[in-house]
C-alpha positions as CSV (number, residue, x, y, z in Angstrom):
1,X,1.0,-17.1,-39.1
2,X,-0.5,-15.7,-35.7
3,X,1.6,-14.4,-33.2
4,X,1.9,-16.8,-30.4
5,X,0.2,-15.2,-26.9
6,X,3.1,-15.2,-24.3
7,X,1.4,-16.3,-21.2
8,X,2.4,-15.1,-17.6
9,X,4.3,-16.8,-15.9
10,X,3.2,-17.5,-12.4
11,X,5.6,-17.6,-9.5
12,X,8.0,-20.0,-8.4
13,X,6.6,-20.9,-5.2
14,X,3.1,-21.6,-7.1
15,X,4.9,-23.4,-9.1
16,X,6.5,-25.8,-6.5
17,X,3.2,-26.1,-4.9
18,X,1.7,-27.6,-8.3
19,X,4.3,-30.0,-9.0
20,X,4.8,-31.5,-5.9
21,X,0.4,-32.1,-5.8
22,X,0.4,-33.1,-9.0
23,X,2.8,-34.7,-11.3
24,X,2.0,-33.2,-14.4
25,X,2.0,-29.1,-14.5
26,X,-1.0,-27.6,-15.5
27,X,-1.4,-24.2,-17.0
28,X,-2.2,-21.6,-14.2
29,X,-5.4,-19.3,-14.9
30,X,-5.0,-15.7,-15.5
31,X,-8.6,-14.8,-15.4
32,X,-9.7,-11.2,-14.1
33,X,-12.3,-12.5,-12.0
34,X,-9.7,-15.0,-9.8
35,X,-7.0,-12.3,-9.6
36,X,-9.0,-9.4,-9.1
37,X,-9.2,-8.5,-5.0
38,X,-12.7,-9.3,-3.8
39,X,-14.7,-6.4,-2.4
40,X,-14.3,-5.7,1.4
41,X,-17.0,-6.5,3.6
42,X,-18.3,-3.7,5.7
43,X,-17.8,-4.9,9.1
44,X,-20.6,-5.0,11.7
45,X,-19.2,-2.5,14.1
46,X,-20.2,0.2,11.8
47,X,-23.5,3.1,12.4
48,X,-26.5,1.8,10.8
49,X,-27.9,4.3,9.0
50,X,-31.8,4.7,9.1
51,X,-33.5,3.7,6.3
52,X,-36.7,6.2,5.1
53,X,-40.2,4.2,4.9
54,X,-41.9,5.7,1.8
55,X,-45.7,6.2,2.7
56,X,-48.2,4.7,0.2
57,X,-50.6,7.6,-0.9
58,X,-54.3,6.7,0.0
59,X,-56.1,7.2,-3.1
60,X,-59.9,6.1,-1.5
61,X,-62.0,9.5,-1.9
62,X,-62.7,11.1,1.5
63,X,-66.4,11.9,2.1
64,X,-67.9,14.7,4.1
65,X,-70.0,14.1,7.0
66,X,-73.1,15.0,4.9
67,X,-72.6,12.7,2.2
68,X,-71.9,9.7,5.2
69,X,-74.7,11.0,6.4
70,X,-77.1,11.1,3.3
71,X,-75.9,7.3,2.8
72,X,-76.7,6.1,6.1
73,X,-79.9,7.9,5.7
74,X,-80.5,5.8,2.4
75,X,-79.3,2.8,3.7
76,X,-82.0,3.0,6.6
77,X,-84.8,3.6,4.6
78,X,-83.7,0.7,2.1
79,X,-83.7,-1.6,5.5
80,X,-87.0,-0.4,6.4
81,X,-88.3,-0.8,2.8
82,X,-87.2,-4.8,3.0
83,X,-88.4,-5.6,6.2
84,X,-92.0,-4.0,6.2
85,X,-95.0,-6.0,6.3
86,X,-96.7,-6.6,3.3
87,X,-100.0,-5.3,3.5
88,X,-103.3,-7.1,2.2
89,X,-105.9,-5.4,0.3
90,X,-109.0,-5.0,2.0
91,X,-111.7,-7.7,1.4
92,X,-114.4,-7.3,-1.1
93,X,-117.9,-8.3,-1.2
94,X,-119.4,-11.2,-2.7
95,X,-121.2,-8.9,-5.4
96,X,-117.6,-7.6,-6.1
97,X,-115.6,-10.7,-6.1
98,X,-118.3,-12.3,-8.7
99,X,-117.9,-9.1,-11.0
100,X,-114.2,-9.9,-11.0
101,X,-114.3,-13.2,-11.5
102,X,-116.5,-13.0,-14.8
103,X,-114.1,-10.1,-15.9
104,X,-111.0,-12.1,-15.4
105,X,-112.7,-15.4,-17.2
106,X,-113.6,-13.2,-19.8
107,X,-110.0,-11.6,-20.3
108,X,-108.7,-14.9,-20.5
109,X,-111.2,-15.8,-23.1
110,X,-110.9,-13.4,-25.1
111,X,-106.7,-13.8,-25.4
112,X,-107.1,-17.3,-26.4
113,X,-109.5,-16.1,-29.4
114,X,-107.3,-13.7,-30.3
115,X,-104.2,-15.5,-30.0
116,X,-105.5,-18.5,-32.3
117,X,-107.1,-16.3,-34.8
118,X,-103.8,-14.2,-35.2
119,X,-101.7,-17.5,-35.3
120,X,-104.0,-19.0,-37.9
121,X,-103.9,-15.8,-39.9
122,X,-99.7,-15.9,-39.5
123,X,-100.5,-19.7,-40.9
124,X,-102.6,-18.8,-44.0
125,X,-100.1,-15.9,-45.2
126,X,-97.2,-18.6,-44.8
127,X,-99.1,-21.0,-47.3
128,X,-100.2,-18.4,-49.8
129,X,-96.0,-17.7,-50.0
130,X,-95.0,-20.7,-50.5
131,X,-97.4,-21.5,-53.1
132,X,-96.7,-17.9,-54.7
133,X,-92.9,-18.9,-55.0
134,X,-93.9,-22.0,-56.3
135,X,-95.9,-19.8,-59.3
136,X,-92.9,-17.7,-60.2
137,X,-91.4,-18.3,-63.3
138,X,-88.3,-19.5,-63.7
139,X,-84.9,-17.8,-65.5
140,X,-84.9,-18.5,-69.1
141,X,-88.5,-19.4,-70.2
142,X,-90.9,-18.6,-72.3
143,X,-91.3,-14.9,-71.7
144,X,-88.3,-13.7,-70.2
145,X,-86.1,-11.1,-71.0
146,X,-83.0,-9.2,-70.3
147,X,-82.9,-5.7,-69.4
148,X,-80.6,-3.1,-69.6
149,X,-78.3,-4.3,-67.0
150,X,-77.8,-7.8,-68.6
151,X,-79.6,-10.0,-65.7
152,X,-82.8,-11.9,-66.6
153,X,-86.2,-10.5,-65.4
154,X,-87.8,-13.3,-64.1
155,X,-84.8,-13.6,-62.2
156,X,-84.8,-10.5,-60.9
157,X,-88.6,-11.2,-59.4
158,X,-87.4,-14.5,-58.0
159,X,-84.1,-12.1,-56.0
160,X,-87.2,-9.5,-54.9
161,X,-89.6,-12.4,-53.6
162,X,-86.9,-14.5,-51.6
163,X,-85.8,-11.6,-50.3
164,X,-85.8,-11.3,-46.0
165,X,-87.2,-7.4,-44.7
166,X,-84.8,-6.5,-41.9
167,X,-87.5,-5.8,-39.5
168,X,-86.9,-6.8,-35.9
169,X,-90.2,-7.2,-33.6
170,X,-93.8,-7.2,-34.1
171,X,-96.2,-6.9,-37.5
172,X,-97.4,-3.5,-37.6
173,X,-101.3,-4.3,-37.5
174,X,-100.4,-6.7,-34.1
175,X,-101.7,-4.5,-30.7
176,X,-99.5,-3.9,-28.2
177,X,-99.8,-5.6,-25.0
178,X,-101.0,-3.7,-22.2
179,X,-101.6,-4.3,-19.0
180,X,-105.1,-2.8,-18.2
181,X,-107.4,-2.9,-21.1
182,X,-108.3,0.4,-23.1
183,X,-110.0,3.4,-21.8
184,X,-113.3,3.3,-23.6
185,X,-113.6,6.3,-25.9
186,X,-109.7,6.8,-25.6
187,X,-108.4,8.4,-29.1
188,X,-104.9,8.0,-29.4
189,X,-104.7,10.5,-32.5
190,X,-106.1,13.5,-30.6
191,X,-102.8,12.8,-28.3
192,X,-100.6,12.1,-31.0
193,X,-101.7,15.7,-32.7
194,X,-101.3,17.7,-28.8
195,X,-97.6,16.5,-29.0
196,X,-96.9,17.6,-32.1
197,X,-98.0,21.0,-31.9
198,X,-96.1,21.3,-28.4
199,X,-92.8,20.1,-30.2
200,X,-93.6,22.6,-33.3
201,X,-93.9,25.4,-30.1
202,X,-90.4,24.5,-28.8
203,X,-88.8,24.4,-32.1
């Protein structure tokens, strides 16, 4: 068995107090936190002491008076940029405004040709590819065989046909778009061949 934990007793006068409120006695608390003496307040005639205000470091980069400077500067010219007139090329003569007319019409012209031939060229390989996958002979007949890895070889064609080229952007033969149309008698290799030899000189 457990010892039994003797309570305090509390005080007579407490005691008479309870009994006389209520009929029946109830056990008096013995907690810490009702005995215990509560903290004295400090009272208000008391020095105030003077509390330090901790300054906030300002991290913002300072910038010399030439750098303000150079900005304003920049800033100026960007204003002047955005509000100037926009200025109108001087007006041609009828001869000249004919030639450039037929040149433009022409341009145009000619990039719908091209555009429809390179489409329907685009078109034609498409067709021949399908109809070419449509030839191909399929796993297991007459004919195949198995090579030295143990897959079939018509198979193997079939994986090499299907397969997609990870090439991202134009065919090689298309031309690149340009703004202004070639210099006539312009050879690109002759510039191609001046580069390399000036990259062979600084190697």
């Amino acid at each position: 068995m457990f010892p039994l934990l003797h309570a305090r007793r509390a005080p007579p006068t407490l005691l008479k107090k309870s009994s006389v409120l209520s009929p029946v006695s109830s056990p008096i608390s013995t907690t810490p936190h009702l005995s215990a003496p509560k903290p004295a307040q400090k009272s208000s005639d008391e020095p105030k002491t003077k509390q330090k205000k901790v300054k906030s470091k300002d991290k913002t980069p300072k910038t010399s008076p030439s750098q303000e400077n150079e900005r304003n500067r920049i800033e100026q010219l960007l204003a002047k940029a955005y509000d100037a007139p926009i200025t109108k090329p001087p007006s041609a003569s009828e001869e000249e405004m004919a030639r450039r007319y037929r040149i433009g019409r022409n341009y145009v012209i000619g990039c719908f040709e091209r555009h429809n031939r390179e489409n329907h060229e685009l078109a034609v390989k498409i067709r021949m590819k399908r109809r070419a996958l449509k030839m191909l002979p399929k796993e297991g007949q007459l004919g195949d065989a198995v090579g030295g890895d143990g897959r079939s070889v018509y198979g193997k064609w079939r994986e090499e046909a299907l397969k997609i080229e990870q090439f991202h952007g134009p065919p090689s033969w298309r031309h690149v778009p340009m703004l202004t149309p070639p210099i006539p008698g312009f050879d690109p290799s002759v510039y191609l061949e001046m580069m390399k030899d000036e990259e062979e000189e600084d190697s």
